[in-house]
C-alpha positions as CSV (number, residue, x, y, z in Angstrom):
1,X,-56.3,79.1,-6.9
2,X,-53.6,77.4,-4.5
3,X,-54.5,75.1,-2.1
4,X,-52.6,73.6,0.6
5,X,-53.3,69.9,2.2
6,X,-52.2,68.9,5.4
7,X,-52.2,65.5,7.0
8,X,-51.1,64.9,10.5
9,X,-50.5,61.8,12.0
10,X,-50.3,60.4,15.6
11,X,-49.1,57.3,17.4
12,X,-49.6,56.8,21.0
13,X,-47.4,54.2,23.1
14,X,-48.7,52.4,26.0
15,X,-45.3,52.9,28.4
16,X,-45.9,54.9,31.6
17,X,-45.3,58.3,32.0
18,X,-43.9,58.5,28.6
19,X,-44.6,61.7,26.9
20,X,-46.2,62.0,23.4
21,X,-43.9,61.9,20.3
22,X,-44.7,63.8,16.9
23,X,-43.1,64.1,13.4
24,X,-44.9,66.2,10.9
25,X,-43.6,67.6,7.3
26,X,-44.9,69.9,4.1
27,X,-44.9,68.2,1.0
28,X,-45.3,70.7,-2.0
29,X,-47.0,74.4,-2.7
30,X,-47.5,75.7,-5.8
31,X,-50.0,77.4,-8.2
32,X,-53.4,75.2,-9.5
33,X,-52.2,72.2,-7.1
34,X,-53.2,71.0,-3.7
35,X,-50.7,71.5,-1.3
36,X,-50.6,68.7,1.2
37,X,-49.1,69.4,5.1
38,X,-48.5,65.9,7.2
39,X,-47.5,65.7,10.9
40,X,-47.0,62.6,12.6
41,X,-47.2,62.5,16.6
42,X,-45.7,59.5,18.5
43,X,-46.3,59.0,21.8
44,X,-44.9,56.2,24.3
45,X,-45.9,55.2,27.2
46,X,-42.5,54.7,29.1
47,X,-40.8,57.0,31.2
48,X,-38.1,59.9,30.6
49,X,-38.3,63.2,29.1
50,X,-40.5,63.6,25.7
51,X,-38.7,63.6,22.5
52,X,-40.1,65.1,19.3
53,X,-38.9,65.0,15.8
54,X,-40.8,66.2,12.5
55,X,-39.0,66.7,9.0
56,X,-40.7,67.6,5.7
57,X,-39.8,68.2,1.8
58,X,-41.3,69.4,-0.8
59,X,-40.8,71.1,-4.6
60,X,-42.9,73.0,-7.1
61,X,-42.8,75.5,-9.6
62,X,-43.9,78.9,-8.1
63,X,-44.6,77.3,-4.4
64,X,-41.5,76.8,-3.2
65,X,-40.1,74.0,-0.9
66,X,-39.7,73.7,2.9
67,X,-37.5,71.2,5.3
68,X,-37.7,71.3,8.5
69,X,-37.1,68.6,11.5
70,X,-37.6,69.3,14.9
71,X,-36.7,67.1,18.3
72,X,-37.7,67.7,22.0
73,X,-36.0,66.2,24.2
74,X,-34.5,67.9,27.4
75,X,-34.7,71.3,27.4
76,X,-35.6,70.9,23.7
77,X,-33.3,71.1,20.2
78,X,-34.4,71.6,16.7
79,X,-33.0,71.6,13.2
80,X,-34.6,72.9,10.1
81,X,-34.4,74.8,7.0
82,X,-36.9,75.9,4.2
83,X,-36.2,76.8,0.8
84,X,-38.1,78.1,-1.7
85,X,-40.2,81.0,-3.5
86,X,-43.9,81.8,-4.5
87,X,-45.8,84.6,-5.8
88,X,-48.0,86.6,-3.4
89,X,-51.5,87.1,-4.7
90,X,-53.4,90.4,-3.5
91,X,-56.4,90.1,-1.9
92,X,-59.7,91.2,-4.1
93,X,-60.8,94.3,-2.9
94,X,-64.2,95.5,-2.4
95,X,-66.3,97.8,-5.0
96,X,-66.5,101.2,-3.7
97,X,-69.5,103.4,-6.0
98,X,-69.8,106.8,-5.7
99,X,-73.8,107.4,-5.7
100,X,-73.2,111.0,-7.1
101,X,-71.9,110.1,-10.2
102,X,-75.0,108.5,-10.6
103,X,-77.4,111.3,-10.5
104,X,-78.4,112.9,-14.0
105,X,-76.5,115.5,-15.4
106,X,-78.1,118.5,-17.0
107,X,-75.8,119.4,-19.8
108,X,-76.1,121.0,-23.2
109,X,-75.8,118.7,-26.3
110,X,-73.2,118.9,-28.6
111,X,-73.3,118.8,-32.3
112,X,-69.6,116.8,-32.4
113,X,-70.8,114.3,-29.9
114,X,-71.2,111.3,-32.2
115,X,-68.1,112.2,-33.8
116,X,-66.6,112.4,-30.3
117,X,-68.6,108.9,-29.2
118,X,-67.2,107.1,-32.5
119,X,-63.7,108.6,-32.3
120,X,-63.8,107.1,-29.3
121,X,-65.6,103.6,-29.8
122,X,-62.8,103.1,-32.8
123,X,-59.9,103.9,-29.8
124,X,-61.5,101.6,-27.7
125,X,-61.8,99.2,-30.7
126,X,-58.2,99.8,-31.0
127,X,-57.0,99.4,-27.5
128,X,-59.1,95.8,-27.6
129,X,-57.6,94.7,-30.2
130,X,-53.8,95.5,-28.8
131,X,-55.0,94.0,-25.8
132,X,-56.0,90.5,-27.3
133,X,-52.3,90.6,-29.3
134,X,-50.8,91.1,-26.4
135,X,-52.9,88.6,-24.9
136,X,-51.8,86.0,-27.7
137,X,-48.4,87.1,-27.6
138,X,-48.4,86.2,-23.7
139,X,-49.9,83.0,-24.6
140,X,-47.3,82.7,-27.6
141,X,-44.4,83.5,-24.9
142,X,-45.7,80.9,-22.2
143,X,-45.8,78.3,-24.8
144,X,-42.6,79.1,-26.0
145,X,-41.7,79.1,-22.0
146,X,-42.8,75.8,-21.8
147,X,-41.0,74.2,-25.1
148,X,-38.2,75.8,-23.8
149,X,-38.4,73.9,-20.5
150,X,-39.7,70.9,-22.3
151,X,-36.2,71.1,-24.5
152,X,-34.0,72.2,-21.2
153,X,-35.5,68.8,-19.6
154,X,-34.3,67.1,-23.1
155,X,-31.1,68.3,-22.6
156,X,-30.7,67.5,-19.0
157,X,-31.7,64.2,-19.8
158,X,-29.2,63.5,-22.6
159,X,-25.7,62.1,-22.4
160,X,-22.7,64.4,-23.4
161,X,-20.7,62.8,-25.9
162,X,-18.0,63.9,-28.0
163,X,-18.8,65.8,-30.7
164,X,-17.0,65.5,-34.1
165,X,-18.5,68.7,-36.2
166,X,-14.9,70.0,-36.1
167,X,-13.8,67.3,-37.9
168,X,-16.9,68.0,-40.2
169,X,-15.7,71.5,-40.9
170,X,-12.2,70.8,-41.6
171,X,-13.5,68.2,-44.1
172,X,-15.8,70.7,-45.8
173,X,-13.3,73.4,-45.8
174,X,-10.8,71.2,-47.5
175,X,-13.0,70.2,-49.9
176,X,-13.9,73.8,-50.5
177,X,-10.0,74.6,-51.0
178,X,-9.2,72.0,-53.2
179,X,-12.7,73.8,-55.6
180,X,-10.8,76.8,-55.1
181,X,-7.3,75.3,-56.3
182,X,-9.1,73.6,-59.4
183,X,-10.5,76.6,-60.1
184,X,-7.2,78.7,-59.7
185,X,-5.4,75.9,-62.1
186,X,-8.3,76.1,-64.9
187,X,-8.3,80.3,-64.8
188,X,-4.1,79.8,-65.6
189,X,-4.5,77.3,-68.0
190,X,-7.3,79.9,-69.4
191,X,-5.4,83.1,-69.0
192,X,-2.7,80.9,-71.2
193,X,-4.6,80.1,-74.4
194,X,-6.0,83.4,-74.2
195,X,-2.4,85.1,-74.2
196,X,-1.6,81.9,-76.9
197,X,-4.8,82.9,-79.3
198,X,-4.1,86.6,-78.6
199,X,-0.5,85.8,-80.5
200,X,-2.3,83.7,-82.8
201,X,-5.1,87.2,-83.7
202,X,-2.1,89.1,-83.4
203,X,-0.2,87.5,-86.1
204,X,-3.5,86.4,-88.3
205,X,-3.6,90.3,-88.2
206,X,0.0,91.3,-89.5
207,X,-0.5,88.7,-92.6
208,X,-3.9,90.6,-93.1
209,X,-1.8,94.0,-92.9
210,X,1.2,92.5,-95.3
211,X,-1.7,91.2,-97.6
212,X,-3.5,94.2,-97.7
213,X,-0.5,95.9,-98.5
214,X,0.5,93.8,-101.2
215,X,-2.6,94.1,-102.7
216,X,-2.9,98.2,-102.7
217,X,0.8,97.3,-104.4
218,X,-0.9,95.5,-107.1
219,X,-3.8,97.3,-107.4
220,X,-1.2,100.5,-108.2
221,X,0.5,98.0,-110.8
222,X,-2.6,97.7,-112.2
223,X,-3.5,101.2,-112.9
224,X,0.3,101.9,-114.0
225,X,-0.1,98.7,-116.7
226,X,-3.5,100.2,-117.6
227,X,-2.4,102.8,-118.0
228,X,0.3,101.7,-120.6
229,X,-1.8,99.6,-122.1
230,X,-4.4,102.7,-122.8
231,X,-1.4,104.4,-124.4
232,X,-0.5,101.5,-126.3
233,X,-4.0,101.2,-127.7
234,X,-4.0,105.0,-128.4
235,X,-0.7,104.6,-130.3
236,X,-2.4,101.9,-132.5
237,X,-5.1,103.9,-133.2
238,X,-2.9,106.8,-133.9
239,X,-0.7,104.9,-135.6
240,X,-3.8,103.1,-138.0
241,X,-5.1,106.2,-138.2
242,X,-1.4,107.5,-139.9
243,X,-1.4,104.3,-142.1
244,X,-4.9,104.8,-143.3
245,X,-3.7,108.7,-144.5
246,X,-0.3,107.4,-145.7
247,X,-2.6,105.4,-147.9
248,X,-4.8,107.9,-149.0
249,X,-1.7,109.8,-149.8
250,X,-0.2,107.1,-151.4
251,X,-3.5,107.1,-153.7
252,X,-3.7,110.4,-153.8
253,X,-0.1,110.4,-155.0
254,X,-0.8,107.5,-157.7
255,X,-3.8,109.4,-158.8
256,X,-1.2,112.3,-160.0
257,X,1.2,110.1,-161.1
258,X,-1.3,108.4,-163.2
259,X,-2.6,112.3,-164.4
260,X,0.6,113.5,-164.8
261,X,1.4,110.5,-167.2
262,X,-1.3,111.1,-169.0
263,X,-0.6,114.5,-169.7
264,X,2.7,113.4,-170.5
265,X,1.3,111.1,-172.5
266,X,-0.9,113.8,-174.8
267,X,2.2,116.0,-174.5
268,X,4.3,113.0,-176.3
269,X,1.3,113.0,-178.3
270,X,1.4,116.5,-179.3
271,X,5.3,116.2,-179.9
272,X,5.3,113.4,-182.0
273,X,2.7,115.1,-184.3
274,X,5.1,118.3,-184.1
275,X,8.2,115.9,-184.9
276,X,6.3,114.2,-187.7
277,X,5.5,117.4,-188.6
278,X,9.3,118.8,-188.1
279,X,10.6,115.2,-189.0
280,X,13.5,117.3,-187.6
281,X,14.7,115.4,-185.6
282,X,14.2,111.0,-184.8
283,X,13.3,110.8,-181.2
284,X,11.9,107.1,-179.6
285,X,9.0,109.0,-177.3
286,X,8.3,104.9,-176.6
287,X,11.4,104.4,-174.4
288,X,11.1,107.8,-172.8
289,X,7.8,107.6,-171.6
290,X,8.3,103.5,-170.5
291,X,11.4,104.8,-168.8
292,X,9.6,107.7,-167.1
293,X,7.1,105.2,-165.9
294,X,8.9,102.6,-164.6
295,X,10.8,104.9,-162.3
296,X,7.4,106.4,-161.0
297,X,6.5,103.1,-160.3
298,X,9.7,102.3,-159.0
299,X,9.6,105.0,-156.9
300,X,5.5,104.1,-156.1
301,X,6.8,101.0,-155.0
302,X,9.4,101.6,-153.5
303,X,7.0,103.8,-151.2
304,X,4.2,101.2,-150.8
305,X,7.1,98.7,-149.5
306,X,8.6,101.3,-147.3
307,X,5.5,102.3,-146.2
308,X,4.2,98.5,-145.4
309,X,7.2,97.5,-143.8
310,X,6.9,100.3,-141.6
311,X,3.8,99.2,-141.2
312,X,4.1,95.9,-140.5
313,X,7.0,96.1,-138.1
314,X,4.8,99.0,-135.9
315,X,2.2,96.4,-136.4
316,X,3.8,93.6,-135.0
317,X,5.4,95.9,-132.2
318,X,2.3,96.9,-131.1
319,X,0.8,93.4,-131.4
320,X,4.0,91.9,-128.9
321,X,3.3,95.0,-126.7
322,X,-0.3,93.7,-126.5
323,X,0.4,89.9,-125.7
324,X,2.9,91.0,-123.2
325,X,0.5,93.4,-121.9
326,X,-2.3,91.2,-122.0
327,X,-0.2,88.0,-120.6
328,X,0.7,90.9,-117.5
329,X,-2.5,91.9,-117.3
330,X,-3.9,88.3,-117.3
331,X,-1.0,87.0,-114.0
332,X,-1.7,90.2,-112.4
333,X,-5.9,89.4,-112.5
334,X,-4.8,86.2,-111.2
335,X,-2.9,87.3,-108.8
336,X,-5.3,89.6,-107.4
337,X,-7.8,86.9,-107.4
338,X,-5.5,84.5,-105.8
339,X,-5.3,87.5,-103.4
340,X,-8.8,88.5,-102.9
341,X,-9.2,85.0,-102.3
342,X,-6.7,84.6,-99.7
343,X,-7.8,87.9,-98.6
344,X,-11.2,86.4,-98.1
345,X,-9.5,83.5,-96.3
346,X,-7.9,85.1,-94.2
347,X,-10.4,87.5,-93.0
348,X,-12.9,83.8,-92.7
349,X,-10.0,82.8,-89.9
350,X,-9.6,86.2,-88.3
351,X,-13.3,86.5,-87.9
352,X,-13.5,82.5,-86.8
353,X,-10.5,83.9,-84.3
354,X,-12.5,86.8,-83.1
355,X,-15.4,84.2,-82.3
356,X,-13.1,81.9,-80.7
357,X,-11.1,84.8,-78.7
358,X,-14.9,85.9,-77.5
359,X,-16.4,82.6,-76.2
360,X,-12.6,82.1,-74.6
361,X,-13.0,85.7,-72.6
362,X,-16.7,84.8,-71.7
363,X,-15.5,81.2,-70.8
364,X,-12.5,83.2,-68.5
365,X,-15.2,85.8,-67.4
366,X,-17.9,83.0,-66.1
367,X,-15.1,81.4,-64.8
368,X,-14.2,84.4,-63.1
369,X,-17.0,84.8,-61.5
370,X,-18.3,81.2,-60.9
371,X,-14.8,81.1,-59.2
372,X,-15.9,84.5,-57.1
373,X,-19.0,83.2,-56.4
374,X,-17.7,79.5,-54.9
375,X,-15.4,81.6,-52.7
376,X,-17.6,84.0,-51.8
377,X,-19.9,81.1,-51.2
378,X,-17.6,79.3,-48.9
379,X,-16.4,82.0,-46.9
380,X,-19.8,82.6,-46.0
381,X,-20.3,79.0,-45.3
382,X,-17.4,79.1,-43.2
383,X,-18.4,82.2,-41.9
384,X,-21.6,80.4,-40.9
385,X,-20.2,77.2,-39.6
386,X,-18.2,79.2,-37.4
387,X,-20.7,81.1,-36.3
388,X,-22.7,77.8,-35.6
389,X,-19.8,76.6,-33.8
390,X,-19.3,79.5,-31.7
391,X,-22.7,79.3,-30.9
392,X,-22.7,75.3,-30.3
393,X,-19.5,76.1,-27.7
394,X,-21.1,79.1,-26.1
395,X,-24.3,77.0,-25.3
396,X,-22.2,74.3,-24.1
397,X,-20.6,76.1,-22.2
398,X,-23.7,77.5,-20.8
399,X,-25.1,73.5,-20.4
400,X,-21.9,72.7,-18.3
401,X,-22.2,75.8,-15.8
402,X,-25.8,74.9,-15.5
403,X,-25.1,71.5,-14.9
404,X,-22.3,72.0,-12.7
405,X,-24.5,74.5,-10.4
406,X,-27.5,71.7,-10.4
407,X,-24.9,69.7,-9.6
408,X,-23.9,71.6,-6.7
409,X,-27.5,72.0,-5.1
410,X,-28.2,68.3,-6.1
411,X,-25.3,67.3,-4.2
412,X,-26.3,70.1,-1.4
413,X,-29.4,68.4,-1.1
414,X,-27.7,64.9,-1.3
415,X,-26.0,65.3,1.9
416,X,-28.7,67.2,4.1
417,X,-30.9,64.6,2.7
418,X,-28.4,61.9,3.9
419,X,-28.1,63.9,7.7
420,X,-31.8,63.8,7.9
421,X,-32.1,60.0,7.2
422,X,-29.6,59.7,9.9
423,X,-31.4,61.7,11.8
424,X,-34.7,59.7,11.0
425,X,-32.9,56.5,11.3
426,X,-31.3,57.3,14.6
427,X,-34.6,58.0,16.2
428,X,-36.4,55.3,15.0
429,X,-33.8,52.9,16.4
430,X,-34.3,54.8,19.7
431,X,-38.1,54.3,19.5
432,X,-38.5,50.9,18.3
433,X,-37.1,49.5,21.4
434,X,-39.9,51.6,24.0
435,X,-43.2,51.2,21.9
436,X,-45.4,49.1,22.8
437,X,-49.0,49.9,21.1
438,X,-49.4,52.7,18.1
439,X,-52.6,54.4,17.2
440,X,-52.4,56.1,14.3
441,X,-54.7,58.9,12.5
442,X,-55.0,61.2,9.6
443,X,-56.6,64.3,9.1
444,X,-56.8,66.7,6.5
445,X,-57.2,69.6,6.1
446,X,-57.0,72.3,2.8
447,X,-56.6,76.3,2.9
448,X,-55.3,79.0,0.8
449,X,-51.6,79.3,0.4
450,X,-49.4,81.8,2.1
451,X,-46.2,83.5,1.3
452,X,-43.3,80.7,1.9
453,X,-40.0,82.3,3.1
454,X,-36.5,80.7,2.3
455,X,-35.4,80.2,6.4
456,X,-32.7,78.7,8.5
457,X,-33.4,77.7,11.8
């Protein structure tokens, strides 16, 4: 409820045929506050035409705010003006009841009905509770309201000074470029061991070919001196097996050499009993049958030495092809496990390289995208800062149009402020020198506010 005070004060002067004098003003309106009317009446007792002058100000949220000053003197002048605004509350109306609604109705009941009663009881539950959020909401918006006032009075009452966030950004945003440059300079130096280890796998990679090669090379020598060594060995055992039936034939042969000298023998036999018998003829069957012999044997051994100096001389052939085989076969085992070795070696390096060249491309790839990231990062830091910024200007800008109108009705009000104290001065200097005696009284009174209209008079 609004209420409105008014004082009124009056001051009587003891000068003949002096008319009454009065000043009166309005202090303040506004919702849930007393609003308090003065007036002041002067009066004087000395002669001449009656002057009045009254003047009033007053401020408040929702009430408005009225000035006014008046003067009668002569014919009469007056000067005022009113500014201001308050909401109009409605009068409470009186409760009409219609007396036939309440007369008992004769109606048939319905099975649905408590359906229909609860369907209804849960929208009325409903509406309830959408009206007690939007109750709290506009408790929630007039608190807001106020904090916002509370800040706007913060900001009104703080100094403008220079601010320095631009300096702030260009500082950050340096510092964000030179990330970004660092982090340009370690993906090149990257991107340049990686082309230098890529040579290095590429490389590793043609010795492992050229290796491989070499050793399929080798590994063909080896089947081709296998090879010759398995005919070699056949050869030998061809050859033994020759040398064992040259010796069978050799005995085989001495065996009929030794049966056909003894036949010989018991034909010399016979003969020499025919020729002692003939006594013919002197023969010396001694000398024959030693001469028969030793060419037989001559001849045997001629054989056996033929046969054991070819022998001997395959023997030893076949025995230097082996060592010379063997010592081949021996340099090319060697070298093929000098080569499986290095093979093994090599593939040890090319697989430490493959490692290497895989933590290298994650290393590039987490650079990659750390790097994306801290730009991504800081554009949208920037973005935000100058969205901040934007924001900061926009509401300063908004700050110093405010300012600059409260500015304008401040210094407005200055100046018909200052005319009124002239005013007030001006009479007061014209009614110091005719008073006399002053009687002064209050009253009070309080009533319900009405409408104030913004006037000039």
């Amino acid at each position: 409820m609004t209420t409105r005070k008014t004082t009124s004060y009056t001051v009587k002067s003891s000068s003949g045929g002096a008319a009454p004098r009065s000043f009166s003003s309005m202090s303040y309106s506004g919702p849930s506050q007393v609003a308090s009317r003065q007036s002041y009446s002067v009066r004087s007792s000395y002669g001449g035409p009656s002057r009045g002058m009254g003047g009033g100000f007053g401020a408040g949220g929702g009430g408005g705010s009225y000035i006014s000053s008046s003067s009668a003197y002569g014919g009469g002048m007056g000067l005022g003006m009113s500014m201001g605004g308050g909401g109009v509350h409605t009068p409470i109306t009186a409760v009409q009841v219609n007396k036939s609604l309440l007369a008992p109705l004769n109606l048939e009941i319905d099975p649905n009905i408590q359906i229909v009663r609860n369907h209804e009881k849960e929208q009325i539950k409903g509406l309830n509770n959408r009206f007690a959020s939007f109750i709290d909401k506009v408790r929630f918006l007039e608190q807001q309201n106020k904090m916002l006032e509370t800040k706007w009075n913060l900001l009104q009452g703080q100094t403008t000074t220079r601010s320095n966030i631009d300096a702030m950004f260009e500082a950050y945003i340096a510092n964000l470029r030179r990330q970004l440059d660092s982090l340009g300079n370690d993906k090149m130096r990257l991107e340049a061991d990686l082309h230098n280890m890529q040579g290095l796998v590429e490389d590793f990679k043609n010795k492992y070919e050229d290796e491989i090669n070499k050793r399929t090379e080798c590994e063909n020598d080896f089947v081709l001196i296998k090879k010759d060594v398995d005919e070699a060995y056949m050869n030998k055992v061809e050859l033994e097996a020759k040398l064992e039936s040259l010796t069978d034939e050799i005995n085989f042969l001495r065996q009929i050499y030794d049966e056909e000298l003894r036949e010989l023998q018991s034909q010399i036999k016979d003969t020499s009993v025919v020729v002692e018998m003939d006594n013919s003829r002197n023969l010396d069957m001694d000398s024959i049958v030693a001469e028969v012999r030793a060419q037989y044997e001559d001849i045997a051994n001629r054989s056996r030495a033929e046969a054991e100096t070819w022998y001997k001389s395959k023997y030893e052939e076949m025995q230097t092809s082996a060592t010379r085989y063997g010592d081949d076969l021996r340099a090319t085992k060697t070298e093929i496990a000098d080569l499986n070795r290095m093979i093994q070696r090599l593939q040890s390096e090319i697989d430490s390289v493959k490692g290497q060249r895989a933590n290298l491309e994650n290393q590039i790839a987490e650079a990659e995208e750390r790097g994306e990231m801290a730009v991504k990062d800081a554009k949208a830091r920037i973005k935000d800062l100058e969205d901040a910024l934007q924001r900061a200007k926009q509401d300063m800008a908004r700050q110093i149009r405010e300012y600059q109108d409260l500015m304008n009705v401040k210094l407005a009000l200055d100046i018909e402020i200052a005319t009124y104290r002239k005013l007030l001065e001006g009479e007061e200097d014209r009614l110091a020198s005719g008073i006399q005696s002053i009687n002064i009284s209050k009253q009070s009174s309080k009533y319900l506010p009405v409408p104030v209209q913004t006037t000039l008079i």
